[in-house]
N, CA, C and O atoms as a GROMACS GRO file, in nm:
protein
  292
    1UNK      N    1  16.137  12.061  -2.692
    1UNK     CA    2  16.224  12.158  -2.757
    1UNK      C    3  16.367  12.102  -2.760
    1UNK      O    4  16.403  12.058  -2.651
    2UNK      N    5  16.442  12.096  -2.843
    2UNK     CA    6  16.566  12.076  -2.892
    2UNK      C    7  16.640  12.181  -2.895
    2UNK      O    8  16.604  12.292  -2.935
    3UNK      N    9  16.798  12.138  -2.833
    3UNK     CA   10  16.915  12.284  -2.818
    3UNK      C   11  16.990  12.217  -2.876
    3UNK      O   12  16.996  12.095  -2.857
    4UNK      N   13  17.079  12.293  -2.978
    4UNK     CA   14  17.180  12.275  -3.033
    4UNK      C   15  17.290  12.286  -2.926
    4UNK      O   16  17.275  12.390  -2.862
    5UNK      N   17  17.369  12.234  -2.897
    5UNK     CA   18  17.509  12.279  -2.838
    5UNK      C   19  17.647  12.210  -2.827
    5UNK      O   20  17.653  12.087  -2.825
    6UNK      N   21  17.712  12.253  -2.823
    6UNK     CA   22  17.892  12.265  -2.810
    6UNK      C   23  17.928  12.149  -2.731
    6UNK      O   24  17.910  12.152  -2.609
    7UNK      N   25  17.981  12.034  -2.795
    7UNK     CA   26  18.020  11.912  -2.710
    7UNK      C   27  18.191  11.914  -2.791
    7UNK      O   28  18.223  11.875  -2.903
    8UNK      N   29  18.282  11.980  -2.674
    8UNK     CA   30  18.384  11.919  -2.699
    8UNK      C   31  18.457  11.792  -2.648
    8UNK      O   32  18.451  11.774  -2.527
    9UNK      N   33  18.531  11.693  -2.732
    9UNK     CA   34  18.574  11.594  -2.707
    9UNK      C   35  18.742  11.602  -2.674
    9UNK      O   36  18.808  11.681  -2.741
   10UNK      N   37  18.794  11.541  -2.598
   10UNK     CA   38  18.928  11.487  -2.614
   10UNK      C   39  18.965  11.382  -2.542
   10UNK      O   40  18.889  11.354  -2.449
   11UNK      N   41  19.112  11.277  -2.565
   11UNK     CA   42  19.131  11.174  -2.499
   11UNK      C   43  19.195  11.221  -2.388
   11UNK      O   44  19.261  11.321  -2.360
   12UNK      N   45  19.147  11.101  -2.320
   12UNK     CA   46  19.216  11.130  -2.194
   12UNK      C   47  19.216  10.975  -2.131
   12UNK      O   48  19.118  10.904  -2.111
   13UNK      N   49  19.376  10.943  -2.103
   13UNK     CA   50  19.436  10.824  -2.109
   13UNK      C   51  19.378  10.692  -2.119
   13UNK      O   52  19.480  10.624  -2.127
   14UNK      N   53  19.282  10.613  -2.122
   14UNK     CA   54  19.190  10.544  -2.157
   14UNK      C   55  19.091  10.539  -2.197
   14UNK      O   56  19.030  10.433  -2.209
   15UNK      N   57  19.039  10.673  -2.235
   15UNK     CA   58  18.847  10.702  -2.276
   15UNK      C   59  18.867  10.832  -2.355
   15UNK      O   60  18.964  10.891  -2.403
   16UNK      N   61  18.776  10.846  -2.350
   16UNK     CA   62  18.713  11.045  -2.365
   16UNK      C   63  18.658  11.090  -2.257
   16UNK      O   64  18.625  11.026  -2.157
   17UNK      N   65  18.642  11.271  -2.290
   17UNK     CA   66  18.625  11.331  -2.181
   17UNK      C   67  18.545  11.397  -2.291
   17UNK      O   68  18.585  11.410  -2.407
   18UNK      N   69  18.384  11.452  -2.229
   18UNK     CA   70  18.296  11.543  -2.351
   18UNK      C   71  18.295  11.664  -2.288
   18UNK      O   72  18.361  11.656  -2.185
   19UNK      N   73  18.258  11.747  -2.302
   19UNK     CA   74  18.228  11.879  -2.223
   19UNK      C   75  18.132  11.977  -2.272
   19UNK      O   76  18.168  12.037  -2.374
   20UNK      N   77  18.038  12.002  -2.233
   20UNK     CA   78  17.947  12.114  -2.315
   20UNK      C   79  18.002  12.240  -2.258
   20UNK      O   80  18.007  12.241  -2.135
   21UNK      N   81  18.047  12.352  -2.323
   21UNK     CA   82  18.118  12.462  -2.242
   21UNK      C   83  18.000  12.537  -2.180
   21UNK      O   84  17.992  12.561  -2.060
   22UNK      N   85  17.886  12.583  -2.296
   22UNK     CA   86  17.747  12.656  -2.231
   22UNK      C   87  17.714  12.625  -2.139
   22UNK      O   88  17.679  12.723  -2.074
   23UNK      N   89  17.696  12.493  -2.065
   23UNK     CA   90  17.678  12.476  -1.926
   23UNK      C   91  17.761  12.430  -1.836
   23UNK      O   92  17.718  12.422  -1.721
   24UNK      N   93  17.858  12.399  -1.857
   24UNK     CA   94  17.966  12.332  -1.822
   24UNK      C   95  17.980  12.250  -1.745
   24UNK      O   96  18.033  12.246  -1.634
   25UNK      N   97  17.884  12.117  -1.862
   25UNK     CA   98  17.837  11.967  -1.805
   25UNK      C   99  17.930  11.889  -1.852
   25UNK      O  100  17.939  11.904  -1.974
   26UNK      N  101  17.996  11.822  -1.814
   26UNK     CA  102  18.115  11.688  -1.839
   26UNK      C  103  18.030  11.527  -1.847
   26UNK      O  104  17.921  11.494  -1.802
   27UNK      N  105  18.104  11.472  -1.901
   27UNK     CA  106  18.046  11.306  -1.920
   27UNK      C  107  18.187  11.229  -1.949
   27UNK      O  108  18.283  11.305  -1.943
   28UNK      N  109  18.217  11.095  -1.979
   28UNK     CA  110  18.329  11.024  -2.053
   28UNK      C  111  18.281  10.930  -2.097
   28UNK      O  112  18.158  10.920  -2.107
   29UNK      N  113  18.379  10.823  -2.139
   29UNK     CA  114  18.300  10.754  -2.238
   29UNK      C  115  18.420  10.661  -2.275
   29UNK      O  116  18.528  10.709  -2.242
   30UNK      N  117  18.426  10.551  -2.330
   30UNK     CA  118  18.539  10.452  -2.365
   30UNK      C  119  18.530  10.498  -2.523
   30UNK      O  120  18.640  10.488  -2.577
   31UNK      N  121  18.449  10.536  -2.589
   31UNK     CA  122  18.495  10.625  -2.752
   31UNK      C  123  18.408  10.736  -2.716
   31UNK      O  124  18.329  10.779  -2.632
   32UNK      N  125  18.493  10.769  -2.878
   32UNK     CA  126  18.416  10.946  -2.863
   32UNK      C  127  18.275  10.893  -2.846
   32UNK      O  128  18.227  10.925  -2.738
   33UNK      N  129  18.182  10.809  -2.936
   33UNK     CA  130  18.044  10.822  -3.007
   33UNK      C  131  18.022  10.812  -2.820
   33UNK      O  132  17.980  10.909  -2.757
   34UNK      N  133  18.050  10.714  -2.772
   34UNK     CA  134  17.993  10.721  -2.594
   34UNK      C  135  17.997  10.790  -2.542
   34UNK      O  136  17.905  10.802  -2.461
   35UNK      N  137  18.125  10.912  -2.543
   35UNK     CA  138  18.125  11.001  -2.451
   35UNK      C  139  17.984  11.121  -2.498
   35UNK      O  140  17.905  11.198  -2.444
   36UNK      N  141  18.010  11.086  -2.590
   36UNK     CA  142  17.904  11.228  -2.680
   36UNK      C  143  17.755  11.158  -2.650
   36UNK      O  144  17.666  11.232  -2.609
   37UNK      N  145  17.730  11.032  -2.666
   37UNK     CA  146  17.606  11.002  -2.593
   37UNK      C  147  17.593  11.001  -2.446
   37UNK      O  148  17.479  11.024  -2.404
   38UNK      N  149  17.670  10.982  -2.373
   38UNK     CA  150  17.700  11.009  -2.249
   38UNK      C  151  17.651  11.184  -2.206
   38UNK      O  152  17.569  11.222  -2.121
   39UNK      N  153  17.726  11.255  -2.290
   39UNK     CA  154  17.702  11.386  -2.227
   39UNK      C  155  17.575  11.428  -2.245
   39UNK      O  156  17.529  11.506  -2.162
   40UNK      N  157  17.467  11.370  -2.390
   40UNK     CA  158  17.405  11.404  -2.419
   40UNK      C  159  17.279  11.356  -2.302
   40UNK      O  160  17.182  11.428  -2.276
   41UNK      N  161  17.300  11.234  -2.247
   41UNK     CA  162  17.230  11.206  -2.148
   41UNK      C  163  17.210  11.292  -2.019
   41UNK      O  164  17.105  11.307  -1.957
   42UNK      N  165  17.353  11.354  -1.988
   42UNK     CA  166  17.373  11.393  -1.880
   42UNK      C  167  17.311  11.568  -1.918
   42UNK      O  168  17.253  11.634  -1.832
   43UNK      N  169  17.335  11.611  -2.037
   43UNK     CA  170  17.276  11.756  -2.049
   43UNK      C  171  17.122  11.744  -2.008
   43UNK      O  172  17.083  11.819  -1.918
   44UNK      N  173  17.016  11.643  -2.076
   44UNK     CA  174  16.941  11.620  -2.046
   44UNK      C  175  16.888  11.551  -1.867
   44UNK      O  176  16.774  11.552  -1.820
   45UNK      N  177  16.966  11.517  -1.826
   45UNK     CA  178  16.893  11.510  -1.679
   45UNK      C  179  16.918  11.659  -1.606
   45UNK      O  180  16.845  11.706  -1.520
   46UNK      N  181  17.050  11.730  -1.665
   46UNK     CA  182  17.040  11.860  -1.589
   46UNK      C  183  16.922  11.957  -1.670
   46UNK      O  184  16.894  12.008  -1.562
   47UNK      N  185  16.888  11.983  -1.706
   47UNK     CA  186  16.798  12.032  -1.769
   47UNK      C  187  16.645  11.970  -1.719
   47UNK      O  188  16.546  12.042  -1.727
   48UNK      N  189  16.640  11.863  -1.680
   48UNK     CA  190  16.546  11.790  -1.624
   48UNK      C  191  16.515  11.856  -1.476
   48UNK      O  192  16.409  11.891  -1.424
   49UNK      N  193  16.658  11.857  -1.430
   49UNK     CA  194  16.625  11.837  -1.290
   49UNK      C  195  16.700  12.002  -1.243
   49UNK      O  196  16.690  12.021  -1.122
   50UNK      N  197  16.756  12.093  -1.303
   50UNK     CA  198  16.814  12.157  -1.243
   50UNK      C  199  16.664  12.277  -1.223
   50UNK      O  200  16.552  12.250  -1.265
   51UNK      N  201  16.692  12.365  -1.174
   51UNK     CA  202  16.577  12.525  -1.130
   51UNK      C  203  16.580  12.621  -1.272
   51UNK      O  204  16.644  12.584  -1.370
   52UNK      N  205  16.537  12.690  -1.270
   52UNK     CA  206  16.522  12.782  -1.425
   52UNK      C  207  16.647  12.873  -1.368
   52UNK      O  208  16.723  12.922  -1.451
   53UNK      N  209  16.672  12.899  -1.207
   53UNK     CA  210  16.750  13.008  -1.211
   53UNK      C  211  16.881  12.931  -1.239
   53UNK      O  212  16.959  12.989  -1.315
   54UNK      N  213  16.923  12.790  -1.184
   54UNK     CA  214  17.046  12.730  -1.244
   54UNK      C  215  17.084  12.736  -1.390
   54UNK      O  216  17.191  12.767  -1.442
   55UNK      N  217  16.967  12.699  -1.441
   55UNK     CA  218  17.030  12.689  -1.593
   55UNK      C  219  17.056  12.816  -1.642
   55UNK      O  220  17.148  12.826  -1.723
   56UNK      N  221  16.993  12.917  -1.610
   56UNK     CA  222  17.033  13.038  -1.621
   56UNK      C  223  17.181  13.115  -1.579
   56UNK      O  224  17.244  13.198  -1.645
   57UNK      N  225  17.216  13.049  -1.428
   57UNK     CA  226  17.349  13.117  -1.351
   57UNK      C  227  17.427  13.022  -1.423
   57UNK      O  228  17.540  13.067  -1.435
   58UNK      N  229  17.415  12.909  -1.475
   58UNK     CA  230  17.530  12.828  -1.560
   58UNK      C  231  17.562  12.868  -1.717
   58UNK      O  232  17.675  12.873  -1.768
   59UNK      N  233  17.451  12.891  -1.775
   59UNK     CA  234  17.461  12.946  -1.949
   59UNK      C  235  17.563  13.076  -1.962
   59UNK      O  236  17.543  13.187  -1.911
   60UNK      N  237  17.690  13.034  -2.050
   60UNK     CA  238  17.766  13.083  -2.051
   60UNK      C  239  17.740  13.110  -2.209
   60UNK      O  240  17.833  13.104  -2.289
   61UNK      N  241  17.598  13.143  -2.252
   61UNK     CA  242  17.537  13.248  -2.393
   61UNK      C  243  17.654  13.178  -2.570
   61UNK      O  244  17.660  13.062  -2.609
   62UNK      N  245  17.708  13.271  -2.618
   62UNK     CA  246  17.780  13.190  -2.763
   62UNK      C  247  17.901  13.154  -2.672
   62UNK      O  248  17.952  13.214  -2.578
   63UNK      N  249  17.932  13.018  -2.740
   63UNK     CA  250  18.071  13.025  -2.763
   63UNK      C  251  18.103  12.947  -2.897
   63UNK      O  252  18.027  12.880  -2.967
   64UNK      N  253  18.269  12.982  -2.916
   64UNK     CA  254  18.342  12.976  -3.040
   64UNK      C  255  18.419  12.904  -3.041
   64UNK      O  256  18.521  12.928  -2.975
   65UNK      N  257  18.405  12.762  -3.128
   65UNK     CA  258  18.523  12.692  -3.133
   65UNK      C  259  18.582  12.704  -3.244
   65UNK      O  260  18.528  12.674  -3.350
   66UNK      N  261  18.736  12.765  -3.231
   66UNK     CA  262  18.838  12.792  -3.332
   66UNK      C  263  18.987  12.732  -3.307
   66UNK      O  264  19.017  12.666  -3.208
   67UNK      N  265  19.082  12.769  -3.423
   67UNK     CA  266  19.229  12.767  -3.393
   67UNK      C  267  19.259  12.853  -3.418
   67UNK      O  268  19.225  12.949  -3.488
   68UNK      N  269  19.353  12.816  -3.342
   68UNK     CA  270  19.503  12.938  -3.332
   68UNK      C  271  19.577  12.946  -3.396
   68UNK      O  272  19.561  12.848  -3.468
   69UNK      N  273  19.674  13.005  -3.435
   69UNK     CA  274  19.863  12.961  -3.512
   69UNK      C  275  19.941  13.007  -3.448
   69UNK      O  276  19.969  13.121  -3.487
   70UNK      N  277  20.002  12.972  -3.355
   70UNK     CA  278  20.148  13.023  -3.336
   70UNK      C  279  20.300  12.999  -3.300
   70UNK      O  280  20.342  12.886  -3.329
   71UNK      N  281  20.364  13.061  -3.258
   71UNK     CA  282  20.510  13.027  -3.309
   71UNK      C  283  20.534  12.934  -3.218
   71UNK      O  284  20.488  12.975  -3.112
   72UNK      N  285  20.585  12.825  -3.205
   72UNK     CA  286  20.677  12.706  -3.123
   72UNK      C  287  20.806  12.693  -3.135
   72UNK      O  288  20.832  12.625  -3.235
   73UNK      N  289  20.918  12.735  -3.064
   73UNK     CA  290  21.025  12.669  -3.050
   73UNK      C  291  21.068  12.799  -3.125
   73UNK      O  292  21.186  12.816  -3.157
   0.00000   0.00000   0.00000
């Protein structure tokens, strides 16, 4: 079975940093495409190896990635 989910990326001073927020599994990576295969590895061993009740007490259900606008300065 295949899950869609939420890999956010950003730099962070020499690499990337990935983050899935639904479970809130981290990975990095020297580019994005690594960090994002990176995490994708790492979602999969937790999912491998974690209990049904973990993945459960960790699933944090939808989330929404959007922007904001507002005033500066």
């Amino acid at each position: 079975m295949n899950r869609r989910l939420t890999a956010i990326i950003e730099r962070e001073q020499d690499g990337y940093v990935a983050l899935c927020p639904e479970y809130d599994v981290v990975s990095q990576g020297a580019s994005i495409e690594e960090a994002r295969r990176n995490l994708g590895e790492a979602l999969e061993l937790f999912f491998e190896c974690a209990s049904a009740e973990e993945v459960e007490r960790r699933h944090r259900g939808e989330v929404y990635v959007t922007q904001v606008e507002v005033a500066v300065g």
